[in-house]
C-alpha positions in Angstrom: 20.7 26.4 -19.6 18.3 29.3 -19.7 17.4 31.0 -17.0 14.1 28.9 -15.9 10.8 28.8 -13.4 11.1 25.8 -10.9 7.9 24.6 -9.1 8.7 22.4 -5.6 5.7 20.7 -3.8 6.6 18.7 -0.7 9.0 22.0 0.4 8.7 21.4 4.1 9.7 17.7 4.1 13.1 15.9 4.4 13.5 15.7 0.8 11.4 18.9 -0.4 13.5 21.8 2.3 16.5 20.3 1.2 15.8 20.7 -2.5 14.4 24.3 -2.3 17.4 25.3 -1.1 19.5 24.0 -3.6 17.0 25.5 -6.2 17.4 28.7 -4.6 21.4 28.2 -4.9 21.4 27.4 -8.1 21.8 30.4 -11.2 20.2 27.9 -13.6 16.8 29.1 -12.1 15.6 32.6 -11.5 12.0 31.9 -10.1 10.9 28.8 -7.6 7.6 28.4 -6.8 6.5 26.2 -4.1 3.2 25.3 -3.6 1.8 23.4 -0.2 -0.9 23.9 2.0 1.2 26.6 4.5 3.8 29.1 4.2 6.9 28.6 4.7 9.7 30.4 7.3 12.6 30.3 4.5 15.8 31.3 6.3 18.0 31.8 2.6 19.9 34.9 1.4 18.1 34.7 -2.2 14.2 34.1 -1.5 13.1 37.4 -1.7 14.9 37.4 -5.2 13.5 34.4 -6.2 10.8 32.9 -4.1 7.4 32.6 -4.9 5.1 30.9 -2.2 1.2 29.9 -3.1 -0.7 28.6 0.0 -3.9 25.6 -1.4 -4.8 22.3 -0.3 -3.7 19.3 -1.9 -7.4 18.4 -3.2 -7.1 21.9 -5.0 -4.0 21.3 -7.0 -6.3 20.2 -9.9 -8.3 23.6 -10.2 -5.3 25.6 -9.3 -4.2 28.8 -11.6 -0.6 27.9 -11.3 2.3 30.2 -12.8 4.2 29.3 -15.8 7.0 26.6 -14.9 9.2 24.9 -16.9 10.0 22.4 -14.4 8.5 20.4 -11.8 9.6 18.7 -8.3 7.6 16.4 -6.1 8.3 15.5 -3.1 4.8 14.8 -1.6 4.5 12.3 0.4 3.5 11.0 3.8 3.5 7.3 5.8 0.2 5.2 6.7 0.7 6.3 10.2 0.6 9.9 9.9 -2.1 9.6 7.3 -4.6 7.8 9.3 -6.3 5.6 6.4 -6.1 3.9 2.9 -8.4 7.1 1.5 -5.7 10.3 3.0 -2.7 8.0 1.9 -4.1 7.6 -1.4 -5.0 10.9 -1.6 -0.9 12.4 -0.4 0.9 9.9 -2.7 -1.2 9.5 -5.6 -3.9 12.2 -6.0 -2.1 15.2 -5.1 1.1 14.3 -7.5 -1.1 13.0 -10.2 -3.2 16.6 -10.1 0.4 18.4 -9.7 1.6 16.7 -12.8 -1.5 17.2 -15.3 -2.2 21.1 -14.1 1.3 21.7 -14.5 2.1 19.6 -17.7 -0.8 22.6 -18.8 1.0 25.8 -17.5 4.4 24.4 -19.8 6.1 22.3 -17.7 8.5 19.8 -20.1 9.8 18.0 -17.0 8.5 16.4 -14.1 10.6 14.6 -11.3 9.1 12.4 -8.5 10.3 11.0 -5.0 8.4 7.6 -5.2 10.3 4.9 -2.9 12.3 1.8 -3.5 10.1 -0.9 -4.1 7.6 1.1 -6.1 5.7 -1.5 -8.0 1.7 -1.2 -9.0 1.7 -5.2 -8.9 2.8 -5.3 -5.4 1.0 -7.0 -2.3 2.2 -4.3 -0.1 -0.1 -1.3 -0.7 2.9 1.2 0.1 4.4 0.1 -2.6 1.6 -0.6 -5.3 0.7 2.7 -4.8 4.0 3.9 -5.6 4.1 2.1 -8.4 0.8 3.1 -10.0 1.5 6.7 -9.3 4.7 6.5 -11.7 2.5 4.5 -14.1 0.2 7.6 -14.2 2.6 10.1 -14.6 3.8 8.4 -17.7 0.6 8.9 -19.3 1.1 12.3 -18.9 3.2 14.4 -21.9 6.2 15.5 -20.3 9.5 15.6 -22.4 10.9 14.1 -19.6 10.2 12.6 -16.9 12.0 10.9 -13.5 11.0 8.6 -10.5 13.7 9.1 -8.0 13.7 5.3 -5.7 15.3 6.1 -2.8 15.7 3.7 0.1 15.0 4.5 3.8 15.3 8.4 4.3 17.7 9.5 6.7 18.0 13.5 8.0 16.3 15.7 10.2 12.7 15.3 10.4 10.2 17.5 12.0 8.1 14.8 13.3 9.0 11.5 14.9 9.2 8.1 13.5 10.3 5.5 16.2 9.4 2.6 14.3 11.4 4.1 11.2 14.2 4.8 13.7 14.5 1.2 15.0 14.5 0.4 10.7 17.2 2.4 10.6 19.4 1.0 13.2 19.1 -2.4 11.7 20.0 -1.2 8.0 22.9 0.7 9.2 24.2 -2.9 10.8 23.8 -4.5 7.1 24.5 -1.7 5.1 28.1 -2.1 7.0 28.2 -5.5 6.1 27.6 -5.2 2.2 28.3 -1.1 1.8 26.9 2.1 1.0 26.1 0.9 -2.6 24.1 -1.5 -1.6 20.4 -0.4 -2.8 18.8 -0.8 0.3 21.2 0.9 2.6 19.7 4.3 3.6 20.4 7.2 2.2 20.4 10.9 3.1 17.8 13.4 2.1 19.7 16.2 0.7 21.5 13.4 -1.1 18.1 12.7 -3.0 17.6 16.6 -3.3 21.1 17.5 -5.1 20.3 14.2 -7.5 16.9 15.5 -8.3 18.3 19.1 -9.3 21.2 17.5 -11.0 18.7 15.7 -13.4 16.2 18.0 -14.0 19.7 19.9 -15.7 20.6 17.7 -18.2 17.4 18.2 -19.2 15.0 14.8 -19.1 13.4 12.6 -22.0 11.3 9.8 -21.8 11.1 8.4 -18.4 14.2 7.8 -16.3 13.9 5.5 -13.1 16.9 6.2 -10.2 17.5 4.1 -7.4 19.6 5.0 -4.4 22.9 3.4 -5.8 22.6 5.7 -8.4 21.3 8.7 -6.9 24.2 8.9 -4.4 26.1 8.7 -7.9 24.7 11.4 -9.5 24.9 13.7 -6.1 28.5 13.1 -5.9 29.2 14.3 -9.3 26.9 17.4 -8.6 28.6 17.8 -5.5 32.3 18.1 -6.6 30.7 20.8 -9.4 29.2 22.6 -7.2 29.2 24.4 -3.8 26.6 23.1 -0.9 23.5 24.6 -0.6 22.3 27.3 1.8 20.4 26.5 4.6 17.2 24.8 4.8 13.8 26.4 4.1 11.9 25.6 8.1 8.3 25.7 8.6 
C-alpha cells in the first residue's frame, strides 16, 4: 500500500488512544492527523515524525479546513450519562461523525471506518441504539469507496473516567460469556482489540459498506496480530 495520510477523531478514548498508536506503528502510513477538541500528551517514539494534532470543537468539524487524508477513523463517542441530554448525545454520536464524514469525504478521503455499538439499529426503541443505527444509515449516503461500522459489544480497557454501572455490566457478562465463550457476540471485548481490527480493515482497502461485529473483530485482530508486532504505547491526555 502506498504510503498514506490517516485522520483519527475520538484519539483520547478507549478505542481512539489505542488506535493512534497502532497508526503511528504502522509503515503503511506516514502522516496521522487527529482532530478533537484538546491536545494530546502522546508518549510514542514516532509522533514527531508523523503526528499532526488540530485542536476544534465538535460543532466545528463541518466548517473545518481539514488536511488531505486518504483515510478516516472514528471513534467519537460518549454515554447518556456523561453527556447530560438527548440534544449533547445526539450531537457526540451523530452530528460530529456525520460532519467528520462529509468534510472529509471532500478533502479525498476514499474510506471511512466507524465504532458504532452492537445493537446499532435506526428502528430501535432504545434511543442508544436507534441512534447508532441512523448514524451508519447516514454515513452510507455519503460517497466513500469504502466504508465500515465496527459493532463491538461492551468495551473493556483502561478508561479515564469511571463507569460503575458499566463495571457491574461487566461482571455479569464475564459470568455468561464463560458459560457460552469468547465468540459469543455479546461477550465483551477489549479496546485495542477493536483498534488493531479497525487498522487491519482500513488495509485491505474497503468497498461498499462492511458491517463487523465483535465475533469478527476479535477475528480479524488475531490475524493482524500474528502479522504484526504490538503497538507502542498509548497516546494519554
Amino acid at each position: 500500500m502506498t504510503k498514506r495520510t490517516a485522520l483519527l477523531a475520538g484519539a483520547s478514548g478507549l478505542v481512539g488512544r489505542r488506535a493512534l498508536a497502532h497508526l503511528l506503528d504502522d509503515d503503511a502510513w506516514s502522516r496521522v492527523v487527529v482532530v478533537g477538541r484538546r491536545a494530546l500528551a502522546v508518549d510514542h517514539p514516532r509522533a514527531q515524525e508523523k503526528l499532526e494534532q488540530r485542536t476544534l470543537e465538535l460543532s466545528a468539524l463541518s466548517t473545518a479546513e481539514l488536511p488531505p487524508v486518504d483515510d478516516v477513523f472514528c471513534a467519537l463517542g460518549t454515554t447518556m450519562k456523561k453527556a447530560g441530554s438527548r440534544e449533547a448525545f445526539y450531537a457526540v454520536d451523530f452530528t460530529g461523525p456525520l460532519d467528520l464524514a462529509r468534510a472529509t469525504q471532500k478533502r479525498g478521503a476514499s474510506q471511512f471506518l466507524l465504532v458504532t455499538a452492537l445493537g446499532a439499529d435506526p428502528t430501535s426503541r432504545i434511543y442508544y441504539n436507534r441512534v447508532k443505527g441512523e448514524i451508519e444509515r447516514a454515513i452510507e449516503e455519503v460517497p466513500f469507496a469504502g466504508r465500515a461500522f465496527l459493532r463491538p459489544s461492551i468495551l473493556v480497557g483502561e478508561r479515564d473516567e469511571s463507569r460503575p454501572g458499566e463495571r457491574a455490566g461487566l461482571a455479569v457478562m464475564h459470568v455468561v460469556t464463560r458459560l457460552f465463550g469468547s465468540r459469543w457476540s455479546y461477550a465483551p471485548i477489549e479496546g485495542d482489540v477493536v483498534a488493531r481490527a479497525m487498522i487491519a480493515l482500513a488495509k485491505r482497502p474497503l468497498k461498499g459498506t462492511l458491517v463487523v461485529d465483535s465475533a469478527e473483530l476479535r477475528r480479524i485482530a488475531g490475524d493482524a496480530g500474528r502479522a504484526a508486532p504490538a503497538a507502542s504505547q498509548d497516546a494519554r491526555a
